[in-house]
C-alpha positions as CSV (number, residue, x, y, z in Angstrom):
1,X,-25.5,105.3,38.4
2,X,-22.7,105.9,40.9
3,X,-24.4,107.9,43.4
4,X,-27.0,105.2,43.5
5,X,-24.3,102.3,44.0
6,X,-22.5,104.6,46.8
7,X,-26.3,105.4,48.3
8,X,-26.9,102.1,48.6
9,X,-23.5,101.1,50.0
10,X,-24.2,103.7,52.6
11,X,-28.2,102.4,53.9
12,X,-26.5,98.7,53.7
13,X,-24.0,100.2,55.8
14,X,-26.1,102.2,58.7
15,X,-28.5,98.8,58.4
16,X,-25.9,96.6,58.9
17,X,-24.7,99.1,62.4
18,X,-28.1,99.7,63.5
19,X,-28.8,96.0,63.6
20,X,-26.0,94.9,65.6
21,X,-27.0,93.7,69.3
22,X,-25.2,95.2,72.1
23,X,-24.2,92.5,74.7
24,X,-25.0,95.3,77.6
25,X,-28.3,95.0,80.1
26,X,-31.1,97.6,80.2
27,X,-32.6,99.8,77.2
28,X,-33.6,103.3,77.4
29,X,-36.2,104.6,75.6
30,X,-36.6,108.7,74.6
31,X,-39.4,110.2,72.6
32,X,-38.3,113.6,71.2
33,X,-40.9,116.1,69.8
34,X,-38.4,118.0,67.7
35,X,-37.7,115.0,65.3
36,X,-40.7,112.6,65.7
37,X,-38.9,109.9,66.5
38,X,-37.6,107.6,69.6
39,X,-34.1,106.7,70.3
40,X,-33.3,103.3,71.8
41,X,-29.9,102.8,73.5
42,X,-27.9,101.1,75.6
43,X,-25.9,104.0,77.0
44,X,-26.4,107.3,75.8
45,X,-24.3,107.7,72.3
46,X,-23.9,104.2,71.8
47,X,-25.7,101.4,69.5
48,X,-27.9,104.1,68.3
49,X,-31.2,102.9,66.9
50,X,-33.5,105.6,65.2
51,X,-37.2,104.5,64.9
52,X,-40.0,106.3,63.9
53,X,-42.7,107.9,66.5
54,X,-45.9,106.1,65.9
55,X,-49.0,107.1,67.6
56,X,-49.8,103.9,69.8
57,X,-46.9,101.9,69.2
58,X,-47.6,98.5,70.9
59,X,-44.6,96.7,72.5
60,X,-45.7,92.9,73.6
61,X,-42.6,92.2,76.1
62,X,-42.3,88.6,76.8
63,X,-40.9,88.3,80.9
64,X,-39.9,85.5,82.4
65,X,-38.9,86.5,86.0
66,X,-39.1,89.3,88.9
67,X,-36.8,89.1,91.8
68,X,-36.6,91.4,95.1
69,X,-32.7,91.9,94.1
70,X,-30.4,92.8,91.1
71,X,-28.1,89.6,92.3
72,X,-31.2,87.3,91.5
73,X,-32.4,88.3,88.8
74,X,-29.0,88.2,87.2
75,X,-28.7,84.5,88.1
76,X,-31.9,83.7,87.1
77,X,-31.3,85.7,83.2
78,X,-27.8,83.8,83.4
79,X,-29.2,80.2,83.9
80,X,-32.2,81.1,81.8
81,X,-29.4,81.7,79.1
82,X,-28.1,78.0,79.1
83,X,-31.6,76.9,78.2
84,X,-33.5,79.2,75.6
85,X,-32.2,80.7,72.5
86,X,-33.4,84.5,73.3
87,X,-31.7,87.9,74.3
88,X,-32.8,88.8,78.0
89,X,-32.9,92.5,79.5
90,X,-33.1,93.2,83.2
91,X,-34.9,96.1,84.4
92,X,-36.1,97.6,87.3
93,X,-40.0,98.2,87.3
94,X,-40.8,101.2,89.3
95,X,-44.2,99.7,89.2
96,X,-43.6,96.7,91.3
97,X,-40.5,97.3,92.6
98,X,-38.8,94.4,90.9
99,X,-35.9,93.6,88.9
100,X,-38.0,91.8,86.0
101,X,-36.4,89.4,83.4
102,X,-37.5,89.9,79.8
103,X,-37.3,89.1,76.5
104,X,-36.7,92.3,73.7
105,X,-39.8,93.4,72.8
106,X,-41.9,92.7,70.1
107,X,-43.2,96.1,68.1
108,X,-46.7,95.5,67.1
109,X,-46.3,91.5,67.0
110,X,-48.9,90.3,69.2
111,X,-48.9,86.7,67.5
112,X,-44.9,86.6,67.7
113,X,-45.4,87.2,71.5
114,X,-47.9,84.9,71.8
115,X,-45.8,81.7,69.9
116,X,-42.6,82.7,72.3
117,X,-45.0,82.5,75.4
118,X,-46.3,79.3,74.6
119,X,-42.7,77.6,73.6
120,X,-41.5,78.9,76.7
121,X,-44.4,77.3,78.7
122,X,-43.2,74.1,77.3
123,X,-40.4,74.6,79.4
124,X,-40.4,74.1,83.3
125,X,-38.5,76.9,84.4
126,X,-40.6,79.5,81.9
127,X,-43.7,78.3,82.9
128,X,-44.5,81.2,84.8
129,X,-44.0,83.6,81.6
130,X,-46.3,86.0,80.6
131,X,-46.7,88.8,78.2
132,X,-47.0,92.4,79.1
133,X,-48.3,94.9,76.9
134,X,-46.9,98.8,76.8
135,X,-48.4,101.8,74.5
136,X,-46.0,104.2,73.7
C-alpha cells in the first residue's frame, strides 16, 4: 500500500513538471531511435517533455502570421497577445523563409484545429489564419 501511495506521488509529480509551460519562444523537436520516443524542448535540458514515437503522428498547427523579419513577427505575436487567449511560438520556416506566428500544435486534433481556426476568423486581425498540417 505504501509503495503505491509513494508511486503515485511520484507520476502526479513528473505530470504536474511535464505539464508546466515554458514562457520561452521556439520548440525543438528530436526523434531518437534508441528509445522510440521524441523529446520536445525549449532549450536542450530544459522543460523536458517525453512523448511517445508514433508512426504518422499528425500535428494540426494553427498560424496566424509570417513576416520577412524576427522584429515583426515579434510585434505582431506581442499585439496578437493582448487579443486572443492562446500561447504563440515563433519560428523560422526554412521552407518559406519566414518568421511564422503559430499557435502550439494540436496532436492528432484535427476538429480542435479546425474550432481555433474558425474563432480566430471571427476576429479581424486572424482572419488570415490557417491550419498547417505536419507528419512526423
Amino acid at each position: 500500500m505504501k509503495k503505491s501511495i509513494v508511486f503515485l506521488l511520484l507520476f502526479s509529480f513528473i505530470l504536474f513538471v511535464s505539464a508546466c509551460s515554458s514562457t520561452k519562444e521556439g520548440t525543438d523537436i528530436i526523434s531518437t531511435q534508441e528509445t522510440d520516443s521524441l523529446y520536445v524542448f525549449d532549450t536542450p535540458n530544459e522543460n523536458l517533455v517525453l512523448i511517445p514515437n508514433i508512426a504518422n503522428v499528425k500535428l494540426y498547427i494553427v498560424q496566424i502570421g509570417a513576416f520577412t523579419t524576427l522584429e515583426k513577427a515579434e510585434k505582431f505575436a506581442i499585439e496578437s497577445r493582448k487579443k486572443i487567449k492562446y500561447n504563440l511560438d515563433i519560428e523560422y520556416s526554412n521552407s518559406v523563409n519566414l518568421y511564422v506566428v503559430q499557435l502550439k500544435p494540436f496532436y492528432n486534433i484535427k476538429e480542435d484545429a479546425e474550432t481555433v481556426k474558425n474563432n480566430l476568423w471571427k476576429i479581424t486581425d486572424f482572419e488570415d489564419a490557417w491550419i498547417l498540417t505536419v507528419i512526423r
